[in-house]
DOMAR-254310 format. One record per residue: residue in one letter; x, y, z of N, C-alpha, C, O, CB in turn. Coordinates in Angstrom, 2 decimals. Glycine has a CB too. Example, Ala and Ser with C-alpha at 12.3 -4.5 7.8 and 13.67 -1.06 7.14 Angstrom:
# residues 2
  residuo     n_c1     n_c2     n_c3    ca_c1    ca_c2    ca_c3     c_c1     c_c2     c_c3     o_c1     o_c2     o_c3    cb_c1    cb_c2    cb_c3
        A    13.19    -5.69     7.80    12.30    -4.50     7.80    13.20    -3.30     7.80    14.24    -3.32     8.46    11.31    -4.47     9.05
        S    12.85    -2.25     7.08    13.67    -1.06     7.14    12.90     0.03     7.87    13.41     1.14     8.04    14.08    -0.60     5.72
# end
This chain:
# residues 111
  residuo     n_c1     n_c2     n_c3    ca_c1    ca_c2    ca_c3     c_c1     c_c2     c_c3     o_c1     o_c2     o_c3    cb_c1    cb_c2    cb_c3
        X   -10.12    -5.07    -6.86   -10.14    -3.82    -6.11   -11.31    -3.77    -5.15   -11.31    -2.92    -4.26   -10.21    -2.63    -7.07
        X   -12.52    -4.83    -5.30   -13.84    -4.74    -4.29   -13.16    -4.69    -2.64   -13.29    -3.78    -1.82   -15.02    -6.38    -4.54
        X   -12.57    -5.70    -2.51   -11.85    -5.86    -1.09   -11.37    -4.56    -0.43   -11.85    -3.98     0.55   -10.55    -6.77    -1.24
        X   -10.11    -4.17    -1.35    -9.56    -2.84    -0.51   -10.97    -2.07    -0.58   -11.51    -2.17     0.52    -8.06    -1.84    -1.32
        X   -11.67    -1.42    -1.39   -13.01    -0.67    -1.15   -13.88    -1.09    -0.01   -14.43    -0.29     0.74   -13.87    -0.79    -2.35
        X   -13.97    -2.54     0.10   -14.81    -2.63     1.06   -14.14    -2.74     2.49   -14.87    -2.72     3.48   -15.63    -3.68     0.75
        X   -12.66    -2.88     2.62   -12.29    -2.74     3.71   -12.04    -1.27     4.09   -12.37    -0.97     5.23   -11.32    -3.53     3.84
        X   -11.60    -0.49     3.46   -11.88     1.06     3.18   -13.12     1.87     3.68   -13.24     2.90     4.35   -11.95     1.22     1.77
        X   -13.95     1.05     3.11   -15.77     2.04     3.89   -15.55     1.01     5.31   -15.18     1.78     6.20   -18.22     1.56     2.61
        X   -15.60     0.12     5.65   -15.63    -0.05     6.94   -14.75     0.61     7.57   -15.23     1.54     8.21   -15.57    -1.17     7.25
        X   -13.40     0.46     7.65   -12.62     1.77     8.42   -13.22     2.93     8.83   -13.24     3.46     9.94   -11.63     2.33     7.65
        X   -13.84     3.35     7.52   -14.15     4.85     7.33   -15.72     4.74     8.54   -15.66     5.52     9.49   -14.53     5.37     5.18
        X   -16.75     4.01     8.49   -17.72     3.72     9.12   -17.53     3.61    10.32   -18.32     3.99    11.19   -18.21     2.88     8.74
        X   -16.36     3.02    10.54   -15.74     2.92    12.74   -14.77     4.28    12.74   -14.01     4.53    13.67   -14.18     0.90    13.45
        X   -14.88     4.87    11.88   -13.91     6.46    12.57   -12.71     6.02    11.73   -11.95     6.99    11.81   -13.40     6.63    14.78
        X   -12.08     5.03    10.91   -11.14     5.47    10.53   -10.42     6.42     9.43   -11.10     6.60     8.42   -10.92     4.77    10.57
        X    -9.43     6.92     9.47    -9.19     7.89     8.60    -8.18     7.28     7.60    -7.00     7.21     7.94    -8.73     9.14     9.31
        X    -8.57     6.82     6.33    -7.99     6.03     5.36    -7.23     6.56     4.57    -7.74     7.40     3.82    -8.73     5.45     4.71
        X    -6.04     6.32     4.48    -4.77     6.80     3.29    -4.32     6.10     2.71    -3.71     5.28     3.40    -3.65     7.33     3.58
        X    -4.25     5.92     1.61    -3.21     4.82     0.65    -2.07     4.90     0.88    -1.59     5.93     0.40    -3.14     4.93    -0.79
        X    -0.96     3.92     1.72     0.24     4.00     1.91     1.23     3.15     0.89     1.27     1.92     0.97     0.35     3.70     3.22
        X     1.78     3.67     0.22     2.49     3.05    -0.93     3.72     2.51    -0.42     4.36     3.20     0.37     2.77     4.02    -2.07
        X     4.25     1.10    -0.82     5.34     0.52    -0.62     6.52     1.54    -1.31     7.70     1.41    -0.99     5.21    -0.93    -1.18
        X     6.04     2.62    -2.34     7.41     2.54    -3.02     7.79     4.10    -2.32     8.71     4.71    -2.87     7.40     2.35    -5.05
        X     7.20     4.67    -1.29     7.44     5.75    -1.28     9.07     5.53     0.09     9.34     4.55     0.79     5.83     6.66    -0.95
        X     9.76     6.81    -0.02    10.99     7.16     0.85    10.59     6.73     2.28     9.40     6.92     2.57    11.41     8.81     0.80
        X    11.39     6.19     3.20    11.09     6.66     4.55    10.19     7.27     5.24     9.37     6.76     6.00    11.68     7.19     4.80
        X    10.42     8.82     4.87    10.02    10.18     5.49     8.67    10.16     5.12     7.78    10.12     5.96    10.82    11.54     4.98
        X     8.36    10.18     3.30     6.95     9.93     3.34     5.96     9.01     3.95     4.76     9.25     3.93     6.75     9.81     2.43
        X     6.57     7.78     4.59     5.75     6.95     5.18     5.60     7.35     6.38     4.56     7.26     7.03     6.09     5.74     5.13
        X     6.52     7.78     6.71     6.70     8.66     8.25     5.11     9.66     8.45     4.12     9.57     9.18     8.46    10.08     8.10
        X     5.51    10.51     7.41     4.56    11.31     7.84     2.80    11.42     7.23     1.88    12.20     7.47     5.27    12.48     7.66
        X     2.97    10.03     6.21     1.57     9.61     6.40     1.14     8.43     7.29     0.18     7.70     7.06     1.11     9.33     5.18
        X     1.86     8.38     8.18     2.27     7.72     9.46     1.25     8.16    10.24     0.24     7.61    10.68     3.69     8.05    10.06
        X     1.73     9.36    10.36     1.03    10.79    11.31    -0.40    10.72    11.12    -1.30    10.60    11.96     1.54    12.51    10.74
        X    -0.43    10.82     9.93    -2.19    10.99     9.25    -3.21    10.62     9.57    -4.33    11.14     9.59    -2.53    10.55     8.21
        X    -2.57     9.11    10.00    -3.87     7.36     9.71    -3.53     7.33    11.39    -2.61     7.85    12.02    -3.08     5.16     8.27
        X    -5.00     6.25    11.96    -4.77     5.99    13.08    -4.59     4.27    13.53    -4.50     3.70    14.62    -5.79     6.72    13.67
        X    -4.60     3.85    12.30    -4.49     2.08    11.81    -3.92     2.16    10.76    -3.58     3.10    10.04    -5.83     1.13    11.50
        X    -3.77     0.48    10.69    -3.16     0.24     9.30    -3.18    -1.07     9.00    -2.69    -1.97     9.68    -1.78     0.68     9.14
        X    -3.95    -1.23     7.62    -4.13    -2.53     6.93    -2.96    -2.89     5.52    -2.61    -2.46     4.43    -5.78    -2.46     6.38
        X    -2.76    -3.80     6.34    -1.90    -4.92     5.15    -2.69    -5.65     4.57    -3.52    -6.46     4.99    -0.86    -5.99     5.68
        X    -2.29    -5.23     3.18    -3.81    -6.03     2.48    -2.79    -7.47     1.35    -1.58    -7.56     1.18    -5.16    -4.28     0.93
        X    -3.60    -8.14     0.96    -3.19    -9.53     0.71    -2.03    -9.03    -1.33    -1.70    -7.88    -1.63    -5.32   -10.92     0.60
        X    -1.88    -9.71    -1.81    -1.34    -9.40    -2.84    -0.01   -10.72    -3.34     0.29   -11.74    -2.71    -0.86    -7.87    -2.50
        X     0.31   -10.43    -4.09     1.39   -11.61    -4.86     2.50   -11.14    -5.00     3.04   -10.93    -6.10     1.09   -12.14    -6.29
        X     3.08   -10.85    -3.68     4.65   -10.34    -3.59     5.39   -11.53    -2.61     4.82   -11.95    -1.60     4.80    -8.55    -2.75
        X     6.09   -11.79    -2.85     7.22   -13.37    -2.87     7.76   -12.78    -1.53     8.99   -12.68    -1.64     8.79   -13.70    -4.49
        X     7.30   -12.32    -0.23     8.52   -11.93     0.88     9.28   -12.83     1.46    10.17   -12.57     2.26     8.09   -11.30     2.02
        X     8.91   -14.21     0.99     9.90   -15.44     1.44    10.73   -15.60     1.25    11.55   -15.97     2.08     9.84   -16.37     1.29
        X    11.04   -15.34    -0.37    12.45   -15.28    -0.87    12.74   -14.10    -1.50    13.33   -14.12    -2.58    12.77   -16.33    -1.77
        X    12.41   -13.10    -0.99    12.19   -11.57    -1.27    13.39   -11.51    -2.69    14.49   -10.97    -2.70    12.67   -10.37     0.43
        X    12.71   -12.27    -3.81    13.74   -12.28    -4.98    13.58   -11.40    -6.10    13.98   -11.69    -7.23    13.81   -13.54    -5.57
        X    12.93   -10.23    -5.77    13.00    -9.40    -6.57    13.20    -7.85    -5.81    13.49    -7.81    -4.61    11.85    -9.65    -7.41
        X    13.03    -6.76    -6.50    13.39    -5.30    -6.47    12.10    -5.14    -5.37    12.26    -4.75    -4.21    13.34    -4.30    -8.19
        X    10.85    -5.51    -5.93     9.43    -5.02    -5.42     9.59    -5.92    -4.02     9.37    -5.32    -2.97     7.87    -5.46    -6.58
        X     9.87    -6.96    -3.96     9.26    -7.91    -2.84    10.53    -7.42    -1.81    10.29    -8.03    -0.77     9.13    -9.92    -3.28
        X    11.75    -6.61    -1.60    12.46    -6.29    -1.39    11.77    -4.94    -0.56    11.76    -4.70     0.65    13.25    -6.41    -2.42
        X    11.24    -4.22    -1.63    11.00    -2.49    -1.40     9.70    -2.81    -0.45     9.62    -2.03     0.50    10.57    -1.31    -3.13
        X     8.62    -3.84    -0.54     7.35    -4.28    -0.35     8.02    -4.22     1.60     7.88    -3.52     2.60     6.78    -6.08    -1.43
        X     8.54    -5.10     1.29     8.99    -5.87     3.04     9.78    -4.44     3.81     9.42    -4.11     4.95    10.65    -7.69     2.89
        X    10.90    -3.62     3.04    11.04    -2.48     3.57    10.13    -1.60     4.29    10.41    -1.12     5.39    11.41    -1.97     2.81
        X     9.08    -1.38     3.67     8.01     0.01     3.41     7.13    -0.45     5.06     6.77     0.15     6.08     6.61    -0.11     1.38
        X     7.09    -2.46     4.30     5.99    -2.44     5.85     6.88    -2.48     7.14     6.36    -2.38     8.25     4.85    -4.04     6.01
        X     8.41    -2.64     6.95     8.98    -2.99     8.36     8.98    -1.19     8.58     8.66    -0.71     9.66    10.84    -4.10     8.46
        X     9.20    -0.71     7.93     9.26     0.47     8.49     7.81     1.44     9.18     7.97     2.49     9.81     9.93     1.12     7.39
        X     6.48     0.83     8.91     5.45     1.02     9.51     5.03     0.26    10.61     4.09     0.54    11.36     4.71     1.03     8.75
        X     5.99    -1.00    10.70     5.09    -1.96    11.41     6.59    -0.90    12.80     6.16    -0.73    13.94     5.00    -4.42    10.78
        X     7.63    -0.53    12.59     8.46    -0.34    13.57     7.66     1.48    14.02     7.74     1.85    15.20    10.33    -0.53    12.90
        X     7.12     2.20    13.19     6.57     3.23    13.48     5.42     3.32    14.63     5.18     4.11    15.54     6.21     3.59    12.37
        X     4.89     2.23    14.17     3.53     1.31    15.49     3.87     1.37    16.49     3.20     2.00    17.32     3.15    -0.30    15.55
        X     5.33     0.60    16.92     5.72     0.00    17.92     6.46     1.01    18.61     6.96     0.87    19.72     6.37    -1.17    17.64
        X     6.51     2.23    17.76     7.40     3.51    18.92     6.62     4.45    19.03     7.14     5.50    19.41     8.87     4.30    18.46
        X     5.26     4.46    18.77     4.72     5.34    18.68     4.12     5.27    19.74     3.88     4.12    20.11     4.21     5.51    17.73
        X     3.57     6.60    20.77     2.90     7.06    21.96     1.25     6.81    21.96     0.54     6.76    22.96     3.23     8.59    22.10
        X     0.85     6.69    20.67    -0.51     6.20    20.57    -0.87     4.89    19.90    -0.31     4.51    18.87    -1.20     7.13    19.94
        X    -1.81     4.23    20.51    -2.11     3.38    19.90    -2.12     3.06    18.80    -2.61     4.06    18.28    -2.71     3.26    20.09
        X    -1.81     1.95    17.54    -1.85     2.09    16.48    -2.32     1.03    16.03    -1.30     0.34    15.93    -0.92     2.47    16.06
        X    -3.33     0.28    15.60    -4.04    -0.99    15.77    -3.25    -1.46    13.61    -3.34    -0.82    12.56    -6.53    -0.64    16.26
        X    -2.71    -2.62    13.88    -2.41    -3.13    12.76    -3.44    -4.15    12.67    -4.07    -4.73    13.55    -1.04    -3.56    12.65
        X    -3.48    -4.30    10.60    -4.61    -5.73    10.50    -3.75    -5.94     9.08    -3.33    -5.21     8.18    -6.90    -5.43    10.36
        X    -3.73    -6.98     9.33    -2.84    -8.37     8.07    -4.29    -9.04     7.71    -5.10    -9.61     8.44    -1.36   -10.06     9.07
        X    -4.31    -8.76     6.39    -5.23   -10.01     6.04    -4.06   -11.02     4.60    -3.38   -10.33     3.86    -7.21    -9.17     5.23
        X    -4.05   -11.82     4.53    -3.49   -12.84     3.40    -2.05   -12.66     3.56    -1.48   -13.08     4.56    -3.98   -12.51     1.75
        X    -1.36   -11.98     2.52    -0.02   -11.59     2.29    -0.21   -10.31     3.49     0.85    -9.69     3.38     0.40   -11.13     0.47
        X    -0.78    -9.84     4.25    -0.77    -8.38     5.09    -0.29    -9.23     6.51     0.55    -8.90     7.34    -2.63    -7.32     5.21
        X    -1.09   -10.35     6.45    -1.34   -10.83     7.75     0.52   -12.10     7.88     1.06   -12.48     8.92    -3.41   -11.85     7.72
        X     0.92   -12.36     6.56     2.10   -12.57     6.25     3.14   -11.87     7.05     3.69   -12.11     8.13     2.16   -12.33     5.04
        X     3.24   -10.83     6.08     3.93    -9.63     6.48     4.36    -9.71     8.05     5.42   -10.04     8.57     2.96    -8.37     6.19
        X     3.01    -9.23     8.64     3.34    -8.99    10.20     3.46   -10.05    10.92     3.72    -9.78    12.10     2.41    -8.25    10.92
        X     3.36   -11.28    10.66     4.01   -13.14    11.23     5.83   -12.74    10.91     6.67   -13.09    11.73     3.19   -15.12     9.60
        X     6.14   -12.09     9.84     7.48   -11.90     9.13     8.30   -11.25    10.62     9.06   -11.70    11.49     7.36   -10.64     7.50
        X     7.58    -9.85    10.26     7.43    -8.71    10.96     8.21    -8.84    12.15     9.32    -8.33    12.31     6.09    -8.40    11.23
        X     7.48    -9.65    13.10     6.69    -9.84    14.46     7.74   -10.92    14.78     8.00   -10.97    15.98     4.84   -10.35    14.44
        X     8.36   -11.75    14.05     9.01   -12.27    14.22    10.71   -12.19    14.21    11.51   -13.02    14.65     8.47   -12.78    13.77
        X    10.95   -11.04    13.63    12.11   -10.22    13.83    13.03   -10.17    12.23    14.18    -9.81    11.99    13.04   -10.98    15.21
        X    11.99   -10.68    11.38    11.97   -10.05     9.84    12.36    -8.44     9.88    11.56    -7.62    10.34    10.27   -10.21     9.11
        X    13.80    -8.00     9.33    13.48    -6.87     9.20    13.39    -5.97     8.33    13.65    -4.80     8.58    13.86    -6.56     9.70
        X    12.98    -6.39     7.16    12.88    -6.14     5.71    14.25    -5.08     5.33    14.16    -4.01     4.74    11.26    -5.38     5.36
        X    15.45    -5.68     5.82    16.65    -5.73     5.23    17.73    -6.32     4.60    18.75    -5.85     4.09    16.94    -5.51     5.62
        X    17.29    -7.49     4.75    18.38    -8.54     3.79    17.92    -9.68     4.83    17.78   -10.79     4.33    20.51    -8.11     3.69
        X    17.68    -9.56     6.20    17.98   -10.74     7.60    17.23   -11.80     6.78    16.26   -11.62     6.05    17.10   -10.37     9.54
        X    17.75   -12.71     6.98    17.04   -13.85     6.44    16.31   -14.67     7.61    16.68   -14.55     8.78    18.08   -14.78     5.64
        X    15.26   -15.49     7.23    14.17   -16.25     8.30    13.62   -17.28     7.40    13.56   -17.12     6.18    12.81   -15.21     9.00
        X    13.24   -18.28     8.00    12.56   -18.94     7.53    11.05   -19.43     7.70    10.31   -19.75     8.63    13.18   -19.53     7.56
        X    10.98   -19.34     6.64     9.13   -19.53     6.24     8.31   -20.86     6.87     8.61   -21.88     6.25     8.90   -19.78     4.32
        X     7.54   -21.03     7.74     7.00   -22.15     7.96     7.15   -23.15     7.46     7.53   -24.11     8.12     6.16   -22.10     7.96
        X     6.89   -23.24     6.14     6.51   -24.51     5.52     8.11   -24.65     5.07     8.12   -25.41     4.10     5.15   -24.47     4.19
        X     9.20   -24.31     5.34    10.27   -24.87     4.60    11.33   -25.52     6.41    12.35   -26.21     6.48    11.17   -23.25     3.28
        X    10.47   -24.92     7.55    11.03   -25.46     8.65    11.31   -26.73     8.71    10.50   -27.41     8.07    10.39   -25.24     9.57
        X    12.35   -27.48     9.35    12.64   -29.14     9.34    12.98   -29.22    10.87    13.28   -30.29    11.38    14.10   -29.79     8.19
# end
């Protein structure tokens, strides 16, 4: 837990306004703690989005496509940061991953 804390007071130290955004919440709630935050960190963790073979790594890849697409329509700036599995995510993301079933392939399994 040191990491998220310490990436947390730095946010908070450059002006940011920090919310815990949960993978498991609806749409709407991400929506409108959307509103709240003026960034957003993807932080690292041990969720499988490669072969998104479970319930979580499924709901995980949902929650962020649906923030990382909130970014990208939104009228204000919205500065994203991936670190480990975060910084994953938005390579996924960014690449037209759309944490709905679309399938892609993972670097290291490219031929």
């Amino acid at each position: 837990m040191g990491d998220i804390d310490t990436f947390c007071r730095q946010w908070m130290c450059s002006g940011g306004r920090v919310v815990p955004l949960l993978y498991d919440w609806s749409d709407s709630e991400l929506a409108e703690a959307f509103d709240a935050v003026n960034g957003i960190l993807f932080t690292g963790g041990g969720v499988d989005i490669a072969r998104q073979s479970n319930a979580e790594a499924k709901q995980y890849l949902h929650a962020a496509s649906v923030l990382f697409n909130l970014t990208l329509t939104s009228s204000d700036w919205v500065p994203l940061w991936g670190t480990c599995l975060g910084l994953q995510t938005l390579s996924v993301l960014g690449a037209g991953g759309d944490g709905h079933g679309r399938p892609f392939k993972p670097w290291c399994n490219m031929v």
